[in-house]
MARTISE-468098 format. One record per residue (C-alpha): residue number from 1; residue in one letter; chain; x, y, z. Coordinates in steps of 0.02 Angstrom, whole numbers, plus 50000, padded with zeros to 5 digits. Each point is the difference from the previous one (the first is absolute). Layout:
// MARTISE-468098
{num: NUM | residuo: a | cadena: A | X: X | Y: Y | Z: Z}
...
***
This chain:
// MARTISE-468098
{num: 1 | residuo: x | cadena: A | X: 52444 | Y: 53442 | Z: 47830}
{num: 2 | residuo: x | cadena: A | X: 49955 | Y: 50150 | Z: 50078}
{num: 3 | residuo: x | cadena: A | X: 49840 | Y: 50029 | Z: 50145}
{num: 4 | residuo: x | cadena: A | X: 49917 | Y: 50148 | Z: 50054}
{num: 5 | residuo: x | cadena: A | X: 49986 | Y: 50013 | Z: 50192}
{num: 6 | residuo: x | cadena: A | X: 49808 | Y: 50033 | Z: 50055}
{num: 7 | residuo: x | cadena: A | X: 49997 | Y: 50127 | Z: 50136}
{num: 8 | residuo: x | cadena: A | X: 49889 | Y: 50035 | Z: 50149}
{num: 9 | residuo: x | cadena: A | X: 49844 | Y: 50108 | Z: 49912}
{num: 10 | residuo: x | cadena: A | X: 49897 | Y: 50090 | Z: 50090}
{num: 11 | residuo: x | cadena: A | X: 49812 | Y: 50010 | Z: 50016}
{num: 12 | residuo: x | cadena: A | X: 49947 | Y: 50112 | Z: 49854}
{num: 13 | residuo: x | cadena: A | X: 49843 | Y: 50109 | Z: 49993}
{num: 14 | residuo: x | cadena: A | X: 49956 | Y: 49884 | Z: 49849}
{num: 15 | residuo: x | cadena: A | X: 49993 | Y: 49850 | Z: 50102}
{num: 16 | residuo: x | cadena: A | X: 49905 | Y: 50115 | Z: 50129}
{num: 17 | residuo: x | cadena: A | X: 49867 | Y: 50010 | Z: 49859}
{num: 18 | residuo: x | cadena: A | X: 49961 | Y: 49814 | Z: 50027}
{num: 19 | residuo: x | cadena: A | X: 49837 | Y: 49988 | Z: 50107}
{num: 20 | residuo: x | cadena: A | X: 50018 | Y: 49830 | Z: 50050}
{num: 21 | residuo: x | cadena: A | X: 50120 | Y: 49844 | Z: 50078}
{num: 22 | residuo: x | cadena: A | X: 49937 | Y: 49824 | Z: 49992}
{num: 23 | residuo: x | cadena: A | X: 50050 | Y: 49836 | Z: 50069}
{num: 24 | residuo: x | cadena: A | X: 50118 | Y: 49969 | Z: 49868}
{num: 25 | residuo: x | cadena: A | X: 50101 | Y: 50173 | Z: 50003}
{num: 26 | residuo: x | cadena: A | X: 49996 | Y: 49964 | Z: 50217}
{num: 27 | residuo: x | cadena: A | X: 50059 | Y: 49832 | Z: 49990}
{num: 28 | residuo: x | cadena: A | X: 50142 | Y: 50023 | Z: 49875}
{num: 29 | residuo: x | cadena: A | X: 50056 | Y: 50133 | Z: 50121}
{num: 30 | residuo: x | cadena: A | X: 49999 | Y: 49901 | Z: 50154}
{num: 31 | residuo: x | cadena: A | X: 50104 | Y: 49889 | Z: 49886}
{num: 32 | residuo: x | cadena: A | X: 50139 | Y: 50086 | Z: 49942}
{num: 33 | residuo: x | cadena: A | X: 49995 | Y: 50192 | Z: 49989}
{num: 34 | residuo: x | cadena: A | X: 50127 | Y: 50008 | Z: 49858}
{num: 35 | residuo: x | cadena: A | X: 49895 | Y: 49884 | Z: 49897}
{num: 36 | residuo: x | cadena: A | X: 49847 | Y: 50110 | Z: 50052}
{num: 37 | residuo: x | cadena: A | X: 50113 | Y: 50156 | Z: 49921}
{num: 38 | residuo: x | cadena: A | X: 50061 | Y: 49893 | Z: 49842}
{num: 39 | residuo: x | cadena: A | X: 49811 | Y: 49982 | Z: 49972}
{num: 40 | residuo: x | cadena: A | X: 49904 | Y: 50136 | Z: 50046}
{num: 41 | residuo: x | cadena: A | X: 50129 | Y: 50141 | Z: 49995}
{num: 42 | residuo: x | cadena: A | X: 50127 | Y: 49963 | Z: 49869}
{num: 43 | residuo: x | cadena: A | X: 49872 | Y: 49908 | Z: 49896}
{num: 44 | residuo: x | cadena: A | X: 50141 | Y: 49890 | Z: 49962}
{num: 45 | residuo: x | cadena: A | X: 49958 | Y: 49835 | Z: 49904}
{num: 46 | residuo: x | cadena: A | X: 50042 | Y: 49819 | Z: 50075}
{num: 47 | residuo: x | cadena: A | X: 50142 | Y: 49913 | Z: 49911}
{num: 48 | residuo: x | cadena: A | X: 49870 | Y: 49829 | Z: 49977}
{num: 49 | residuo: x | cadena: A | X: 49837 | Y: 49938 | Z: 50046}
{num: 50 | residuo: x | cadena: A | X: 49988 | Y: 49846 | Z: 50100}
{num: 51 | residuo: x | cadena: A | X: 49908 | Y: 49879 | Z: 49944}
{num: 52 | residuo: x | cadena: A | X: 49916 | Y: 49964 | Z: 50148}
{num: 53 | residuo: x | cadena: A | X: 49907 | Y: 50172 | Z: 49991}
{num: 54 | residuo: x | cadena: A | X: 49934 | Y: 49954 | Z: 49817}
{num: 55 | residuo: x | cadena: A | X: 49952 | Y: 49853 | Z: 50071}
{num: 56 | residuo: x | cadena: A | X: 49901 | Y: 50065 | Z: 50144}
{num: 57 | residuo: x | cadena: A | X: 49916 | Y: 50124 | Z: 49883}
{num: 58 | residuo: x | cadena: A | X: 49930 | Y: 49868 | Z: 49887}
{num: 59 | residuo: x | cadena: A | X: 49951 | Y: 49901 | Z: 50141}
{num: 60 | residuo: x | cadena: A | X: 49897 | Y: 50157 | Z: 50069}
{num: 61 | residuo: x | cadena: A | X: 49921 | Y: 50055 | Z: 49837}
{num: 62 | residuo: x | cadena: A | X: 49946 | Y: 49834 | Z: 49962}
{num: 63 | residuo: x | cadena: A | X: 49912 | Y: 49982 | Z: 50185}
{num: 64 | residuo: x | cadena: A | X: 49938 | Y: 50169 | Z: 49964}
{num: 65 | residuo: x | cadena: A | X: 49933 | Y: 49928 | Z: 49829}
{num: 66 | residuo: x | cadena: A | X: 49902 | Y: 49853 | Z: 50096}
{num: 67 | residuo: x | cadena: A | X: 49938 | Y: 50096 | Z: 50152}
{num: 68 | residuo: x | cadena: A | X: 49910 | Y: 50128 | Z: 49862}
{num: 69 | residuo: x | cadena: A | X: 49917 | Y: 49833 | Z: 49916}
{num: 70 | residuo: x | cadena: A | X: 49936 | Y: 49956 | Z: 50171}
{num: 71 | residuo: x | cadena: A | X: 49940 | Y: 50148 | Z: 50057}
{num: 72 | residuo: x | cadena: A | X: 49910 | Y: 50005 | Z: 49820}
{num: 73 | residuo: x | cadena: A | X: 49933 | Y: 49833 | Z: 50030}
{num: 74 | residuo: x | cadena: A | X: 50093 | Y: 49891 | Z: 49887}
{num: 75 | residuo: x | cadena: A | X: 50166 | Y: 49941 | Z: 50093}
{num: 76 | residuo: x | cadena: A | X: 50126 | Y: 49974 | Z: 49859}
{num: 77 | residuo: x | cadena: A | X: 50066 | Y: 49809 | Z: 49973}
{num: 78 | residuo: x | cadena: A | X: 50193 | Y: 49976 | Z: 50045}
{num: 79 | residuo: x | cadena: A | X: 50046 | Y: 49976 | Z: 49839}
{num: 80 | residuo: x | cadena: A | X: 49932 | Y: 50170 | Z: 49951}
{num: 81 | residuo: x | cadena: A | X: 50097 | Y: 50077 | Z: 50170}
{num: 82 | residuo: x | cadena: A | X: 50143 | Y: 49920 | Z: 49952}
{num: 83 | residuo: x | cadena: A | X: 50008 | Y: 50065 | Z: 49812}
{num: 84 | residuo: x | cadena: A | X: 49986 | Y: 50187 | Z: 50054}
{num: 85 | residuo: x | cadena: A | X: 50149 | Y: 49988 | Z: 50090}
{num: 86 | residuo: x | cadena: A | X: 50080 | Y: 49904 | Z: 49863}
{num: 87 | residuo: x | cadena: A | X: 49965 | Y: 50141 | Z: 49910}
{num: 88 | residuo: x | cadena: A | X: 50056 | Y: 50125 | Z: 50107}
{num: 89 | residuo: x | cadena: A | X: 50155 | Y: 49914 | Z: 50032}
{num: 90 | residuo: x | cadena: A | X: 50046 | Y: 49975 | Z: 49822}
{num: 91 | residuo: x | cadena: A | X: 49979 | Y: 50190 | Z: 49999}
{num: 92 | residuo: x | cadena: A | X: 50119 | Y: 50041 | Z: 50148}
{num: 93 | residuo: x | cadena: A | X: 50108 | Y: 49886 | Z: 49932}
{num: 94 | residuo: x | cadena: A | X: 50020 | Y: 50058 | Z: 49842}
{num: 95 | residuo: x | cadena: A | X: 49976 | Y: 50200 | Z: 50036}
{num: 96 | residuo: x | cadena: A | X: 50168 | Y: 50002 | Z: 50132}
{num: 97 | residuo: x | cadena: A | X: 50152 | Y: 49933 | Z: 50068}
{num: 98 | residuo: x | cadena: A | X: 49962 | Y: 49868 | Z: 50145}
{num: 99 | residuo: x | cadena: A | X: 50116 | Y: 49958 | Z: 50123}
{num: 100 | residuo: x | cadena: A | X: 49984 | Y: 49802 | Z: 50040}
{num: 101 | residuo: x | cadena: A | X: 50057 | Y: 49927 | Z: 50160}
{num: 102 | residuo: x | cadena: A | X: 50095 | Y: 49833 | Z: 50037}
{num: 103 | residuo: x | cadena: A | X: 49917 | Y: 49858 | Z: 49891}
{num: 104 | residuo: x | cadena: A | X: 49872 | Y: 50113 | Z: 49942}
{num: 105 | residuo: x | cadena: A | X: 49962 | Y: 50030 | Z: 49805}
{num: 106 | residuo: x | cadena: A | X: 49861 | Y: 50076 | Z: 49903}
{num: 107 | residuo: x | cadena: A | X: 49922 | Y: 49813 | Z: 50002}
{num: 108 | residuo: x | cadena: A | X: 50006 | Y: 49954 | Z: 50170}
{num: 109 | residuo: x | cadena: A | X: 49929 | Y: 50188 | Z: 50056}
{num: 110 | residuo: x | cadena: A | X: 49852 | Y: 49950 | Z: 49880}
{num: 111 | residuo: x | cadena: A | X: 49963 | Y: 49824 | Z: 50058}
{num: 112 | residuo: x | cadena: A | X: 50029 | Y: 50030 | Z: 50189}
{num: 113 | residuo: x | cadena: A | X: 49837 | Y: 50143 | Z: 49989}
{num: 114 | residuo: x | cadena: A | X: 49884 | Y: 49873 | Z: 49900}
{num: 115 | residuo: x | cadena: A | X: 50023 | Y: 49894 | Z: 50156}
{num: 116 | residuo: x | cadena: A | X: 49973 | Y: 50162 | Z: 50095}
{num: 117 | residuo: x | cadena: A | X: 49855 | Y: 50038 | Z: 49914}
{num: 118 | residuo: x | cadena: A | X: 49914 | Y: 49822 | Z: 49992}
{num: 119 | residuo: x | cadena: A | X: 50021 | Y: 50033 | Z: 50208}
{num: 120 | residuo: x | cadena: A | X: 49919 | Y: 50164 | Z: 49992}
{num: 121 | residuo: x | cadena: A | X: 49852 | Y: 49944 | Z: 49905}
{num: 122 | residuo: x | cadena: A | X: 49996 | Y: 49839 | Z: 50108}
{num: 123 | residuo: x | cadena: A | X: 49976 | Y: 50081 | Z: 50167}
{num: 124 | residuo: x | cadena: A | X: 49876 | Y: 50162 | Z: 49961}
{num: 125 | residuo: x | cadena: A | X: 49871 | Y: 49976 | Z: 50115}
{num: 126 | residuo: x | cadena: A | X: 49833 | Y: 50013 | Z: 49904}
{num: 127 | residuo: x | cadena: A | X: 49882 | Y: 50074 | Z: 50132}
{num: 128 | residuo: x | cadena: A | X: 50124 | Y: 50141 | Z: 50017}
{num: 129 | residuo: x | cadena: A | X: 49920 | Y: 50149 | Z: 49917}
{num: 130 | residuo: x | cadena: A | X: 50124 | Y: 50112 | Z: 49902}
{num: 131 | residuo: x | cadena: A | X: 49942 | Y: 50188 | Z: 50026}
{num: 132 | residuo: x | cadena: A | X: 50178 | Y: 50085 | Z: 49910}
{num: 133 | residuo: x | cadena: A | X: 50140 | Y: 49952 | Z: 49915}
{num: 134 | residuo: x | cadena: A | X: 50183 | Y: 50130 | Z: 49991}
{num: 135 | residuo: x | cadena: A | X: 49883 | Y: 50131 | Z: 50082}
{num: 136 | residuo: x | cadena: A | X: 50090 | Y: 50173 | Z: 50005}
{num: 137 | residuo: x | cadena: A | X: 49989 | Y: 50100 | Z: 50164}
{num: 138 | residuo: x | cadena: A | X: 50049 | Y: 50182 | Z: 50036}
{num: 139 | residuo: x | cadena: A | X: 49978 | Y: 50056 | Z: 50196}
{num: 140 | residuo: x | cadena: A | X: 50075 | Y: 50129 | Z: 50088}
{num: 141 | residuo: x | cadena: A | X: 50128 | Y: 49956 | Z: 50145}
{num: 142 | residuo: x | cadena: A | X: 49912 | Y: 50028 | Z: 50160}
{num: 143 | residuo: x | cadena: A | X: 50072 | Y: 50001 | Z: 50178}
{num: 144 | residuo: x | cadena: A | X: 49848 | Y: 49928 | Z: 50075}
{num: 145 | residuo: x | cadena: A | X: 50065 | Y: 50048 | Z: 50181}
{num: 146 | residuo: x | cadena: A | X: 50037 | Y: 50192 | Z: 49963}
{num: 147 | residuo: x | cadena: A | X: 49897 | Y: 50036 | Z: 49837}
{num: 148 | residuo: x | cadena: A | X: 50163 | Y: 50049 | Z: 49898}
{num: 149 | residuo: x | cadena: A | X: 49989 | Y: 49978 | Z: 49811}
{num: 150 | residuo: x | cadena: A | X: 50150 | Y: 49963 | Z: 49902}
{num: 151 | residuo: x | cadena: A | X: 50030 | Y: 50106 | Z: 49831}
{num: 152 | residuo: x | cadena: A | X: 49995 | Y: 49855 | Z: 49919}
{num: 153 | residuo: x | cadena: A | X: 49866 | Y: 49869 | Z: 49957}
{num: 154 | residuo: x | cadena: A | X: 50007 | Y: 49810 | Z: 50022}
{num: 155 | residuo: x | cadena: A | X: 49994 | Y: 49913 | Z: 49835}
{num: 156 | residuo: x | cadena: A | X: 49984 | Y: 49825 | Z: 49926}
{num: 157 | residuo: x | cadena: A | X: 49925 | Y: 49833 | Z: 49951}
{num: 158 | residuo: x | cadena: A | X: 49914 | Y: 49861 | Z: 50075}
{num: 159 | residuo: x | cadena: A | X: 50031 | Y: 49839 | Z: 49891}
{num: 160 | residuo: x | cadena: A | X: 49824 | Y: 49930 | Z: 50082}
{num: 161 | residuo: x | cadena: A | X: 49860 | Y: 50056 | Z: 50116}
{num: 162 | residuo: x | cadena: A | X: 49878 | Y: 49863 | Z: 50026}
{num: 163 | residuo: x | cadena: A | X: 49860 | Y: 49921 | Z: 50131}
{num: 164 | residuo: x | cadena: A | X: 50053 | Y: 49837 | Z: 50060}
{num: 165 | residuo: x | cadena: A | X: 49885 | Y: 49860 | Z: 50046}
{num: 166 | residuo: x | cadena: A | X: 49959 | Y: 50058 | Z: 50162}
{num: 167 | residuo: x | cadena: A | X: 49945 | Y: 50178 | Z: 49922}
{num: 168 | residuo: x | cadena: A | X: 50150 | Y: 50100 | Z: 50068}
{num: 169 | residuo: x | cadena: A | X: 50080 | Y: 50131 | Z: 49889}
{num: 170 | residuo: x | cadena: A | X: 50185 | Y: 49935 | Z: 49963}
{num: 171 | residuo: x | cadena: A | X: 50145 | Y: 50081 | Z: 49922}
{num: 172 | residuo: x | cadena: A | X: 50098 | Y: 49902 | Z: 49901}
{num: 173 | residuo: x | cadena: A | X: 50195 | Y: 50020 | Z: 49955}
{num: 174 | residuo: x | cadena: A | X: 50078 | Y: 49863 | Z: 49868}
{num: 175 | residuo: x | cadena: A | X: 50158 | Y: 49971 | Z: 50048}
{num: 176 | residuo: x | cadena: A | X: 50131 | Y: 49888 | Z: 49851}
{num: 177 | residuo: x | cadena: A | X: 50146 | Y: 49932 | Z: 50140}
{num: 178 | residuo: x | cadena: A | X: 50146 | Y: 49856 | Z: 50020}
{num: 179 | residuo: x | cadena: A | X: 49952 | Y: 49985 | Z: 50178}
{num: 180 | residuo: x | cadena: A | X: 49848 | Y: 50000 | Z: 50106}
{num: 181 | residuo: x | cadena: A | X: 49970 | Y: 50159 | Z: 50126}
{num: 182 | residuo: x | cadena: A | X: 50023 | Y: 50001 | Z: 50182}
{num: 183 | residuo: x | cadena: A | X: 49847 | Y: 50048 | Z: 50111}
{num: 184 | residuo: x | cadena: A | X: 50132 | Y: 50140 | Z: 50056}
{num: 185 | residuo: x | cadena: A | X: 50023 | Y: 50066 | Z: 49812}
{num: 186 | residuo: x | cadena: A | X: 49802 | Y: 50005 | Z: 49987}
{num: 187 | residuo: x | cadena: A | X: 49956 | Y: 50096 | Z: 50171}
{num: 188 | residuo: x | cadena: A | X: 50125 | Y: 50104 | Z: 49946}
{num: 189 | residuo: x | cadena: A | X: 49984 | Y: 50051 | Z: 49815}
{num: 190 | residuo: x | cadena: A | X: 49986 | Y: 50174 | Z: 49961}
{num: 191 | residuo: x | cadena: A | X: 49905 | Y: 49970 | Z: 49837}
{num: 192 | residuo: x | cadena: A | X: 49857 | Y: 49909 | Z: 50106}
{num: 193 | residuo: x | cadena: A | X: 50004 | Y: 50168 | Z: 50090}
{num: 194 | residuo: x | cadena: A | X: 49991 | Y: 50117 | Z: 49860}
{num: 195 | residuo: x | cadena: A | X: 49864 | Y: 49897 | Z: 49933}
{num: 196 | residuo: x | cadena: A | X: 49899 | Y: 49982 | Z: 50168}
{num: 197 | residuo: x | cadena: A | X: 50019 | Y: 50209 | Z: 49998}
{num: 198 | residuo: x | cadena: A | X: 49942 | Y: 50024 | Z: 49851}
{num: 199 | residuo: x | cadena: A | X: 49834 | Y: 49872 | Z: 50026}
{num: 200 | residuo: x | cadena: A | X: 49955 | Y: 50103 | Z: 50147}
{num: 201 | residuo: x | cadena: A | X: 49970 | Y: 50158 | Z: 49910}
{num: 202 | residuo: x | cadena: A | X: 49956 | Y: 49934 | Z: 49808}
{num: 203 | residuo: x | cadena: A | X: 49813 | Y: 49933 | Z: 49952}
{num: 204 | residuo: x | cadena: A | X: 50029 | Y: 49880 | Z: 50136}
{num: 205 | residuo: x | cadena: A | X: 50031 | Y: 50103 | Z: 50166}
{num: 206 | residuo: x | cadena: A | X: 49817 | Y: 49944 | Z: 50055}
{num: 207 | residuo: x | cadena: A | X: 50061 | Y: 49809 | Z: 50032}
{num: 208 | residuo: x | cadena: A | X: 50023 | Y: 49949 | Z: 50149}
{num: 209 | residuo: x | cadena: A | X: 50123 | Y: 49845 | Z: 49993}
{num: 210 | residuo: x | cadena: A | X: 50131 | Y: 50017 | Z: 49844}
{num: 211 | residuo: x | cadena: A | X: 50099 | Y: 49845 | Z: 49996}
{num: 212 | residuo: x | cadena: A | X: 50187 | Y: 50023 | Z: 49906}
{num: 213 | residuo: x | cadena: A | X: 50070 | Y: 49858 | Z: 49909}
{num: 214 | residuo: x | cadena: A | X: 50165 | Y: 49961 | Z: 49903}
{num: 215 | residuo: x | cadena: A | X: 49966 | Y: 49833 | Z: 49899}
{num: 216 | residuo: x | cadena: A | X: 50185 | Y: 49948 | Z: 49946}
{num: 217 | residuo: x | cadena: A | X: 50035 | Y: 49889 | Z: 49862}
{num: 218 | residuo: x | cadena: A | X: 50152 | Y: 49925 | Z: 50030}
{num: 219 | residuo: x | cadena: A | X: 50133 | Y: 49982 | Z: 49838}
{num: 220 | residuo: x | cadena: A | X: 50046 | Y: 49810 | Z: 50069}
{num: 221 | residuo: x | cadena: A | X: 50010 | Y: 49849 | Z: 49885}
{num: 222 | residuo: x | cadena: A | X: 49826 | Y: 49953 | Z: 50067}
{num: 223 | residuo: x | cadena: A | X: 49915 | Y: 50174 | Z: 50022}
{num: 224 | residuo: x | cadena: A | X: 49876 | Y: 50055 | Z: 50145}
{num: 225 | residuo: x | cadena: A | X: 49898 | Y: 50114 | Z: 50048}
{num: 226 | residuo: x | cadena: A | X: 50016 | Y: 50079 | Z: 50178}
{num: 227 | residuo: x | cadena: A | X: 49847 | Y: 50096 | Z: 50085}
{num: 228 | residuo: x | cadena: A | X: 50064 | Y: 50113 | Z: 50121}
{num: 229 | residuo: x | cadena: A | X: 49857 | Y: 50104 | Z: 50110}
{num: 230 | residuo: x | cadena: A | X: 50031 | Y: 50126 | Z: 50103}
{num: 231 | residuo: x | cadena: A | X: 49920 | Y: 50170 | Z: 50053}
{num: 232 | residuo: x | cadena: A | X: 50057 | Y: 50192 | Z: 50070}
{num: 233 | residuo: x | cadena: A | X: 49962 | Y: 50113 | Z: 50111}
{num: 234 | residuo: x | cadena: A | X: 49986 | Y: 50189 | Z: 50030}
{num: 235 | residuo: x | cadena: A | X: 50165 | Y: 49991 | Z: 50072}
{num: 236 | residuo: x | cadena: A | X: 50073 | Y: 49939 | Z: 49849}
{num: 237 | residuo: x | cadena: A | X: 49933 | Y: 50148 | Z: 49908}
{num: 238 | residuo: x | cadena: A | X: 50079 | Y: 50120 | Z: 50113}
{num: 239 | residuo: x | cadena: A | X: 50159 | Y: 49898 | Z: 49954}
{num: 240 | residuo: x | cadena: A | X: 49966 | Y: 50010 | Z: 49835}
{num: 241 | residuo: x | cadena: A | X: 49998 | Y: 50184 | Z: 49998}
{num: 242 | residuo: x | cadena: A | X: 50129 | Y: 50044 | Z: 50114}
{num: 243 | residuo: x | cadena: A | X: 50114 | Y: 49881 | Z: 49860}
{num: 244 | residuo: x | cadena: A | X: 49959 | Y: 50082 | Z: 49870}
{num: 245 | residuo: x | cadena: A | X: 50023 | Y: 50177 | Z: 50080}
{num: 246 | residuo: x | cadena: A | X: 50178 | Y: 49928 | Z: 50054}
{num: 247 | residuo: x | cadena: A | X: 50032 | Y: 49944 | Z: 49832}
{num: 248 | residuo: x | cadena: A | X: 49950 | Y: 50145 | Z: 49909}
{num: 249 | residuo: x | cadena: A | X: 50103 | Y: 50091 | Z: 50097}
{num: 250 | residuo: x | cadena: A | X: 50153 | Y: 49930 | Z: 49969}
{num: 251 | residuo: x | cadena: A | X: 49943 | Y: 50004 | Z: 49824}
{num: 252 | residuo: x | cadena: A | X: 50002 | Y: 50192 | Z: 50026}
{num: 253 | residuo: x | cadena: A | X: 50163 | Y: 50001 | Z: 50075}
{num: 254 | residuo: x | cadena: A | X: 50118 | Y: 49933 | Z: 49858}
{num: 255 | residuo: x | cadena: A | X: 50024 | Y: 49843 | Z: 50127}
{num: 256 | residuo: x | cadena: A | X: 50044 | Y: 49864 | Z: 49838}
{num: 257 | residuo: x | cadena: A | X: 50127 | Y: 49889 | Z: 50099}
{num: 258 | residuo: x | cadena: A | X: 50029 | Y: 49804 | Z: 49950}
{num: 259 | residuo: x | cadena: A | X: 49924 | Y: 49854 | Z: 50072}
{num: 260 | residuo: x | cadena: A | X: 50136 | Y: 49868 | Z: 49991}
{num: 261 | residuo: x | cadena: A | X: 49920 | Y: 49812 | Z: 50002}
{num: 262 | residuo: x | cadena: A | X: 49911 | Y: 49850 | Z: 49942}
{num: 263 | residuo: x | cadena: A | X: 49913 | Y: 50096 | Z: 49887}
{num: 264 | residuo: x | cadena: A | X: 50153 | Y: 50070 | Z: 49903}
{num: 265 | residuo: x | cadena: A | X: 50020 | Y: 49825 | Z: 49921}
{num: 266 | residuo: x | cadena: A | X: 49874 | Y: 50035 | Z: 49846}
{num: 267 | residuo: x | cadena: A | X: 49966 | Y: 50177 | Z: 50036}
{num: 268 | residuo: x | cadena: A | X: 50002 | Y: 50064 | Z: 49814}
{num: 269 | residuo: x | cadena: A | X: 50082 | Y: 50176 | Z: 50051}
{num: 270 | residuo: x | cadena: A | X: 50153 | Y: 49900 | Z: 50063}
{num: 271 | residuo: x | cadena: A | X: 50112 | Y: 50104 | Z: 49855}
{num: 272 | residuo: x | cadena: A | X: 49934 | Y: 50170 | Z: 50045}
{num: 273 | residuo: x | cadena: A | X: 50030 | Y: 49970 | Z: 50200}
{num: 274 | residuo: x | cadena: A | X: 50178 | Y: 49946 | Z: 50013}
{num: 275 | residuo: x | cadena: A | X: 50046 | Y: 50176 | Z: 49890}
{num: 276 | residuo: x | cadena: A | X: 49876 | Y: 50110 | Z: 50116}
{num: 277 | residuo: x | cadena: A | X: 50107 | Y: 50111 | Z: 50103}
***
């Protein structure tokens, strides 16, 4: 068998012609820049799908389906949250390749979100007041120190923007993981940053307390959901723009190198980076 090596490409005035970078396109750089090229650049497909990512989509469209029957004022039962992702995943399933993982099959995927799901619906908290659900956002990148705009816009989607109990505006993230998060990984997270950003200049600039939020289901044998609150500052929107300046940059530059680590395990571009060169 015979492979074609994938060379360093540079930044073409075609991909100049692209007005915007979101969190995904800065996150899967900060990753692994050769991924980020395989992607973006080459336009390369993945060898497989993981499962895992079907799974999480399911699990996101079918919150998405019961936030929008709240926020119409008629909360959908669990059964009926439960059945849209069935159908969804039946779908995925069906439509492409998965890759499983260890003791994982088609079945188990499917049973281990109903119990996802039955915690989902279990711990909504009724007085909260859901104002959006996946709302798009397009901002420009602002340094908020020096007044520099980036030639490129901000863009993306909030999964939920609702008032809590206590009447502050919160911003809320799903999150599908094996693990819980560290307060470290929360403080930290560029998405919560992106997403803060973005508040501060969309139909909500005029609040004065945004609360962020990731609320993690965790894929254990006994599922639960993890409220992580946090907040950010200007500082961190400075940081945010001074990132993406950094990243775009590179971008710019042709700089496509590997990132060698835990996440190479899965990484569905595995073929395609062992014959770049």
């Amino acid at each position: 068998m015979t492979t074609t090596a994938i060379t360093t490409t540079p930044f073409t005035s075609d991909m100049r012609r692209r007005d915007y970078v979101s969190f995904t396109q800065l996150d899967q750089y900060l990753r692994c820049p050769l991924r980020y090229s395989l992607l973006y650049v080459h336009h390369l497909e993945p060898d497989f799908v993981p499962a895992s990512r079907a799974l999480g989509s399911g699990i996101h469209a079918a919150a998405a389906y019961f936030f929008r029957g709240v926020a119409q004022g008629g909360p959908p039962r669990v059964e009926d949250v439960q059945g849209h992702f069935e159908a969804l995943w039946n779908l995925e399933t069906q439509a492409q390749p998965l890759r499983y993982g260890e003791r994982e099959t088609r079945e188990s995927l499917r049973d281990l979100a109903m119990r996802m799901l039955a915690v989902f619906h279990r711990e909504f908290d009724p007085r909260a007041q859901v104002l959006a659900v996946e709302d798009p956002f397009r901002v420009p990148l602002v340094n908020l120190e020096t007044g520099e705009v980036l030639d490129r816009d901000l863009v993306g989607t909030v999964d939920l923007v609702e008032r809590d109990a206590e009447r502050r505006l919160v911003v809320v993230d799903l999150k599908t993981s094996a693990r819980k998060y560290t307060d470290l990984y929360v403080h930290l997270s560029l998405q919560l940053s992106v997403y803060s950003y973005a508040m501060s200049l969309g139909p909500y600039a005029d609040e004065e307390d945004i609360r962020l939020r990731f609320d993690v289901l965790t894929k254990t044998k006994q599922p639960e959901l993890h409220r992580y609150r946090t907040t950010r500052d200007r500082a961190s929107s400075v940081r945010l723009y001074r990132l993406a300046a950094e990243v775009l940059h590179a971008i710019e530059a042709g700089a496509f190198h590997p990132i060698v680590g835990w996440q190479c395990k899965e990484c569905p571009f595995k073929s395609k980076c062992w014959v770049w060169g």
